[in-house]
N, C-alpha and C positions, 0 to 999 in steps of 0.2 A: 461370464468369461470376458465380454468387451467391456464389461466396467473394473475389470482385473486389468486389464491390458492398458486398458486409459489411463488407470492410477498409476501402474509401471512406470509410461511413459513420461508421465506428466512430474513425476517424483526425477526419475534421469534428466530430462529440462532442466530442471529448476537447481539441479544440486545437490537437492537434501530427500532423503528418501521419509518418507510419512509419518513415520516412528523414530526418526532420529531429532536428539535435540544438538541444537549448535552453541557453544557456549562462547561468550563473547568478553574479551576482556575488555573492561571499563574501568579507566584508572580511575582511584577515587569516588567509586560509584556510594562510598559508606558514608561520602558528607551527604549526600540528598538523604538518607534515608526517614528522615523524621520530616520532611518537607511533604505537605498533603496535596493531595489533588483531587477535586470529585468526579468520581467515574461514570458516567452517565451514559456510558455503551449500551444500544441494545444486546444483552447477553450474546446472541448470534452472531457479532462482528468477532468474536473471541474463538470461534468454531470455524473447524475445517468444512467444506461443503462443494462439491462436484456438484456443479448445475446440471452438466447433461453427459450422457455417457451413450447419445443417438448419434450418429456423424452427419445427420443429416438436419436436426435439430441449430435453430439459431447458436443456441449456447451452448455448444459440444464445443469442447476445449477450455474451457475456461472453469474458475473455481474461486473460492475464497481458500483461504492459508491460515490456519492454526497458529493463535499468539505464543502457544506453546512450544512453537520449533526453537525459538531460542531463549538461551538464559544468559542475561536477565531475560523478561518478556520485553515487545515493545513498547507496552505501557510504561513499564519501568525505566527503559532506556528515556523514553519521551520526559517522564518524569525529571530524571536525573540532566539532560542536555534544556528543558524547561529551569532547573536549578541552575545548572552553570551561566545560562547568555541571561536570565532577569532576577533573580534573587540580588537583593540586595540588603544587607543587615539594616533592620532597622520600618525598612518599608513592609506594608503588605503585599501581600501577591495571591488573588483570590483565583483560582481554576479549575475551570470548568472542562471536561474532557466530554465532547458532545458523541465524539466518532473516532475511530481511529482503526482501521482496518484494510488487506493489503488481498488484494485480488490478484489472478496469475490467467496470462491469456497466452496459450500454447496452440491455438485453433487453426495458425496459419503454418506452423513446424508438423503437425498433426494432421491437416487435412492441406495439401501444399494449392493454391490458389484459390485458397478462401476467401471471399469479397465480403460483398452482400453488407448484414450489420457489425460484422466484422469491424469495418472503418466509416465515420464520417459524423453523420448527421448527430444523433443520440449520445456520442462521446462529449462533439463539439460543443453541447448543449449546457455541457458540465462547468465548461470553461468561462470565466469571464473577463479574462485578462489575458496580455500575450504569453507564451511561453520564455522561460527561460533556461539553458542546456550545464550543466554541470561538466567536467573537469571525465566525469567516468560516466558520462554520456546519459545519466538521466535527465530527464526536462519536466518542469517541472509550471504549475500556473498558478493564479489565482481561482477558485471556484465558486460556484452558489450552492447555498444549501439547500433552495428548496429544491430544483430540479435534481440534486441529488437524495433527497426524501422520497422526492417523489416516486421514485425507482424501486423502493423497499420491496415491492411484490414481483417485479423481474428484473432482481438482482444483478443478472449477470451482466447487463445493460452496463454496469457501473464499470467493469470490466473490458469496454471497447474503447476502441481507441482510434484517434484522426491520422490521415496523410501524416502530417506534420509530427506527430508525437512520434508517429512509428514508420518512416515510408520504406522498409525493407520490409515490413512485415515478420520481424523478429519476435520470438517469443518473449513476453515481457513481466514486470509486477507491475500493477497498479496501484501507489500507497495514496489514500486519502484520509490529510488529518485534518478534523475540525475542533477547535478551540474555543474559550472564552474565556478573556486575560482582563482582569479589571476591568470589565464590563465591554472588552472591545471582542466580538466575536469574528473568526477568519476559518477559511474551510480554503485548503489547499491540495492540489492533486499532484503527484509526482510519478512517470512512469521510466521506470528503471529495465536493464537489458538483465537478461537471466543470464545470458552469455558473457561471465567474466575473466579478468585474468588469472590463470592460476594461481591457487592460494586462500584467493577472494571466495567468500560469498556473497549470492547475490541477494538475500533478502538483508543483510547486517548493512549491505550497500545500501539498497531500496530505502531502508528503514532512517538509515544516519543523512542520507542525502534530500529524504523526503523533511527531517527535522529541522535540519540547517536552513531549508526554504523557509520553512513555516513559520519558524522564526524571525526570521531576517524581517519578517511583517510586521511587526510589534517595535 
């Protein structure tokens, strides 16, 4: 029953309830379609996953997000805004899709004065560059890959977040894409508000605000 009530919740947060798909229109999305990209996800960044469903457990609140809520996926979308900002007739364009996966931290909306690994340390860790703030209030950095590898067996970790990224403590997405573009590898973190303006969604937000960062590195 409390890992009923968690899913509830955490589906009302975010906007989109667990079963539904969002479709997204992408003008133009039929020119990328023969553009390749190699997918080198571990299978598991593509899967939806409740870390914790204890409230009293570090990772209650928090989750990974199913590539499946919207169509296209985000792969696909990354693909196709990948096509638009570097494709060039004529040139190659070899890539590597190492990561690309979108975590949801609801743990301070959910349990209200959550601290603890909540914020600080182990987010900070992810970062290697300053923050930069978008237009529709995500922010976004530069990151490392290994201390994000390194995380693979407690997950949720990948999922917290600093003062800075978040200092109301709003429930958030965490999108992190990592790449490699003709041999230049970049691993980017962007954390976006779940709380948008009507109309909006917030993971099509996460997704397209976390790309335009990623980008902008290359």
């Amino acid at each position: 029953m409390r890992r009923l009530l968690l899913l509830t919740l955490l589906a009302i947060v975010s906007g989109c309830a667990t079963t539904a798909v969002v479709n997204v229109n992408v003008p133009g999305l039929e020119h990328s379609e023969q553009f390749r990209m190699q997918d080198l996800r571990p299978p598991s960044e593509k899967q939806q996953k409740l870390f914790s469903a204890l409230v009293t457990s570090a990772a209650y609140g928090t989750s990974r997000v199913s590539e499946t809520i919207t169509s296209p996926t985000g792969f696909r979308l990354l693909q196709h805004r990948i096509y638009e900002a570097l494709h060039k007739d004529g040139e190659p364009l070899e890539v590597k899709v190492n990561h690309l996966v979108v975590y949801q931290n609801a743990k301070s909306e959910l349990r209200r004065g959550a601290l603890g690994s909540a914020i600080g340390g182990v987010a900070g860790a992810l970062i290697a560059a300053k923050t930069v703030r978008s237009p529709s209030g995500s922010i976004s950095s530069i990151g490392d890959p290994k201390p994000f590898e390194s995380l693979s067996t407690d997950e949720y970790k990948r999922a917290l977040y600093t003062d800075e990224e978040n200092p109301g403590r709003a429930s958030v997405l965490i999108t992190y894409v990592d790449t490699e573009i003709n041999g230049r590898r970049v691993l980017t973190r962007t954390v976006s508000p779940l709380r948008v303006k009507e109309g909006e969604v917030p993971l099509v937000n996460a997704l397209e605000d976390s790309f335009k960062f990623h980008l902008s590195q290359y």
